[in-house]
C-alpha positions in Angstrom: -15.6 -11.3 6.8 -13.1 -14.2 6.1 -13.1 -14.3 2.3 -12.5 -10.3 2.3 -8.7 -9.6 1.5 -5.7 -6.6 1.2 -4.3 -6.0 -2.1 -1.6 -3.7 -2.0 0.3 -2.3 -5.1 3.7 -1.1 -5.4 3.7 2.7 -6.0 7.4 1.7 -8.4 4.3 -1.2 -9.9 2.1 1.2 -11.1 4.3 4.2 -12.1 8.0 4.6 -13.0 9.8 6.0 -9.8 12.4 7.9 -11.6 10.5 10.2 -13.4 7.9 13.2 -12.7 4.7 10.9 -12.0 5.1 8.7 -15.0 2.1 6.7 -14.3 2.2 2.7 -15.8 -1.4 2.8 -17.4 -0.3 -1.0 -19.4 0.6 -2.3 -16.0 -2.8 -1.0 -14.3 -4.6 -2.5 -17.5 -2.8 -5.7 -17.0 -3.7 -5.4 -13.0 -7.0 -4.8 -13.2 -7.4 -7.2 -15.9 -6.7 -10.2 -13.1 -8.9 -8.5 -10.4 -11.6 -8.7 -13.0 -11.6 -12.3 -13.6 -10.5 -13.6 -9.9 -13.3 -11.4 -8.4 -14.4 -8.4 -7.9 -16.0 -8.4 -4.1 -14.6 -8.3 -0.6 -11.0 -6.5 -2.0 -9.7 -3.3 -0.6 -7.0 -2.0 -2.4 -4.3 0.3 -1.2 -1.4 1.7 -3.8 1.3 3.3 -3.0 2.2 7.2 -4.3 5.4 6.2 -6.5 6.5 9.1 -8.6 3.3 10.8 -7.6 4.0 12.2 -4.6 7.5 10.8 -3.2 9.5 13.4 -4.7 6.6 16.1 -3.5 6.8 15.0 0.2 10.8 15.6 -0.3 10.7 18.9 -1.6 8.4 20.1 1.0 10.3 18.2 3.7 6.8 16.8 4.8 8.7 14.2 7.0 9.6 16.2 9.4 6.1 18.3 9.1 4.7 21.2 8.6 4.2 24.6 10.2 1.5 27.4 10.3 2.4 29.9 6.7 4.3 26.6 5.8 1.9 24.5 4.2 1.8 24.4 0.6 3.7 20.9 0.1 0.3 19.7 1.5 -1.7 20.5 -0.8 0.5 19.8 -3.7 1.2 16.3 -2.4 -2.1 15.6 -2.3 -3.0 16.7 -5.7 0.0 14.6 -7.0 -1.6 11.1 -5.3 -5.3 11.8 -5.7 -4.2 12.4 -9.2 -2.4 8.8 -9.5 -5.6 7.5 -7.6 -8.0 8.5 -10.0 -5.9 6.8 -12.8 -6.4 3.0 -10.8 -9.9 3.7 -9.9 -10.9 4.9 -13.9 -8.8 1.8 -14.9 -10.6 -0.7 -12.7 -13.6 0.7 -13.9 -13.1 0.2 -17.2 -12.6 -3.6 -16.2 -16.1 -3.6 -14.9 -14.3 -3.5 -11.0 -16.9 -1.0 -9.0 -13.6 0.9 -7.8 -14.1 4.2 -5.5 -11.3 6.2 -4.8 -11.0 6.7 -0.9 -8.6 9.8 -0.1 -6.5 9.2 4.0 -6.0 13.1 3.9 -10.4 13.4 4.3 -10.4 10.3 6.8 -7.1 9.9 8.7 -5.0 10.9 11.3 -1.8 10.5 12.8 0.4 11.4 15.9 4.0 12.1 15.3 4.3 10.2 11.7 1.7 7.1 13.1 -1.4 6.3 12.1 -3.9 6.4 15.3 -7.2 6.4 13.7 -8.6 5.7 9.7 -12.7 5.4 10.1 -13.7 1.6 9.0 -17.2 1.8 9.1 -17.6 3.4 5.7 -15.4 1.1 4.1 -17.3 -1.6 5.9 -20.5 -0.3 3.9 -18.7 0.1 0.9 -17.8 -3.6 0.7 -21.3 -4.9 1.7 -22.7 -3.1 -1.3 -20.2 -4.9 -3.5 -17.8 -1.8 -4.1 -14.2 -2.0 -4.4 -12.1 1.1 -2.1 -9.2 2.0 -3.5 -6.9 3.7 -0.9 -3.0 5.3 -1.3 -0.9 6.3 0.3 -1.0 10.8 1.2 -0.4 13.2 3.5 -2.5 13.5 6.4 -2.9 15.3 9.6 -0.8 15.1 12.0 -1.2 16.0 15.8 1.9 16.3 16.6 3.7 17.4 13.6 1.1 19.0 11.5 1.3 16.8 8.9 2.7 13.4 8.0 3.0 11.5 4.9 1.0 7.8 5.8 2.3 5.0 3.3 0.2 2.6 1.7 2.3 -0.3 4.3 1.0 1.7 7.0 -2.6 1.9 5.5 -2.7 -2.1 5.2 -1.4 -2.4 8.5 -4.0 -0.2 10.3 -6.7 -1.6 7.6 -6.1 -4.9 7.6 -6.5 -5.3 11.5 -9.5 -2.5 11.2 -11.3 -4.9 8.8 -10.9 -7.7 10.4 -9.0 -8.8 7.6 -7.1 -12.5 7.2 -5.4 -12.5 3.8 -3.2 -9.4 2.6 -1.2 -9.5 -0.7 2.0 -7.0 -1.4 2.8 -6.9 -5.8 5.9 -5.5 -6.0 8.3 -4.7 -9.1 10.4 -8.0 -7.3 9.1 -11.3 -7.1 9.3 -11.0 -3.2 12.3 -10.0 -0.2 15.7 -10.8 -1.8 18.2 -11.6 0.1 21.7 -11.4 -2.2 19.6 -12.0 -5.3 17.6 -15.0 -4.1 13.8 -15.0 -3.1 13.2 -15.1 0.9 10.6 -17.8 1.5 9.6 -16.7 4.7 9.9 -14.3 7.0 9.4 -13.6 11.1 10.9 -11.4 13.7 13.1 -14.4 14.7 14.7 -14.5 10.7 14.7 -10.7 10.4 17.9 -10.3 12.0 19.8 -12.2 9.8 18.4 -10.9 6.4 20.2 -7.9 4.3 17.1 -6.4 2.7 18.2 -3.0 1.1 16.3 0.3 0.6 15.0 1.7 -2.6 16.6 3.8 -5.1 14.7 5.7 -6.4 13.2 8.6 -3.7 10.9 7.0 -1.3 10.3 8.4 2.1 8.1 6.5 3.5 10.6 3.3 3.8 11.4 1.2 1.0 11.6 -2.6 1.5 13.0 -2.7 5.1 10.1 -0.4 5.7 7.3 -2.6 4.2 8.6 -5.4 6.2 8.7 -3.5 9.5 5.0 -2.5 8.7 4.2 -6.6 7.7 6.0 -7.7 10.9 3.7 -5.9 13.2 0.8 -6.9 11.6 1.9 -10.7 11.7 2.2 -9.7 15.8 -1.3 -9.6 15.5 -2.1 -12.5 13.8 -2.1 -11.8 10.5 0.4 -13.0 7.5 0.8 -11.5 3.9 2.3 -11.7 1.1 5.3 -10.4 -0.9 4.9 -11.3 -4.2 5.7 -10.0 -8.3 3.3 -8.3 -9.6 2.3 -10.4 -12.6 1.7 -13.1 -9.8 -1.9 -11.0 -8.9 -4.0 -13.9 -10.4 -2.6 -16.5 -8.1 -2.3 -14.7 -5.0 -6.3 -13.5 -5.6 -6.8 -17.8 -6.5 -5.0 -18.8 -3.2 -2.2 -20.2 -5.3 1.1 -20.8 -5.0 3.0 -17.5 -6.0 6.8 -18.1 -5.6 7.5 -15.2 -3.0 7.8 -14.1 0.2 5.5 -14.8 3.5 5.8 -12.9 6.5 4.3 -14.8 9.5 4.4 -14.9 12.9 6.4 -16.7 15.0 5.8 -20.0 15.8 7.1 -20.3 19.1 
């Protein structure tokens, strides 16, 4: 449906990346505080892991995958998100947002650290009853590696496509791609080139920024833009407002 949209939060939004799953609960208040009065119908939200789960994954080395008698970091990983998923669903809830935690690990799969297949149909059914998914990033299956850690910028490309999806918002702890200190406007695979967009600090393994926009590019090759924008700009980017970041679009030629 056309009025159904992505939001995606920042996993360094929502908790603090440099400590032991610190988890922002003010921020996630203040979040689903602006879902509550924009709407609270046709949204799928996707969060990223942050500090619950990043530095996991890296101790267990789950980018490069796992092996039979080797498999412990799955299960810990998992634990670590689902626990920082349960925090944003109970916090939406308390908003009045009919929030559902939806776990990748139960529903997902990939092929040598990609996606290939995320079951819609349930999600579909969820929306036409007027629920709210909430989605993160986690480790799933993998078939050719055993298993993979899927980012929430994968999950909105997949989804968003999936879905049928036409509007897809990104808040971030920035207020959208910087490019030596100043806020990118726009952004296509004909601009790319001539960006400098760092990596994060803290431990992310699923990307950073370059990352995110490598995931957003592919999804503007198939016809569909988003948005990069601070995360205290929720309200206007769930209005259709103006929202002072970044828009990744395809080209135009």
């Amino acid at each position: 449906m056309s009025d159904r949209l992505i939001l995606k939060l920042g996993g360094s939004v929502i908790t603090d990346k440099s400590a032991d799953c610190a988890i922002n609960r003010d921020q996630l208040v203040s979040i689903a505080r602006a879902i509550a009065r924009a709407r609270t119908d046709g949204i799928v939200i996707i969060h990223g892991a942050g500090s619950c789960g990043h530095p996991e994954a890296k101790r267990y080395h789950l980018d490069v995958g796992v092996v039979t008698g080797q498999n412990e970091g799955i299960y810990v990983t998992h634990r670590a998100v689902s626990r920082l998923n349960e925090e944003v669903v109970a916090t939406l809830r308390g908003q009045g947002v009919a929030a559902i935690g939806v776990h990748p690990l139960h529903t997902a799969i990939a092929d040598n650290g990609r996606l290939v297949n995320f079951e819609c149909r349930h999600l579909e059914t969820m929306l036409d009853l007027g629920m709210v998914p909430v989605i993160h990033g986690d480790v799933v299956m993998d078939l050719s590696k055993g298993a993979c850690i899927v980012s929430g910028d994968q999950l909105v490309r997949y989804l968003a496509v999936g879905l049928g999806i036409r509007r897809v918002g990104l808040a971030t702890d920035v207020p959208g791609v910087l490019d030596e200190g100043g806020v990118v406007s726009e952004i296509t695979r004909d601009t790319i080139p001539t960006l400098r967009i760092g990596n994060s600090m803290h431990t992310d393994v699923t990307g950073g920024m370059r990352g995110k926009i490598n995931e957003l590019l592919e999804l503007a090759d198939a016809g569909i833009g988003s948005d990069i924008f601070h995360v205290s700009r929720v309200a206007d980017f769930l209005a259709g407002a103006a929202h002072g970041g970044t828009t990744v679009r395809g080209n135009t030629a």
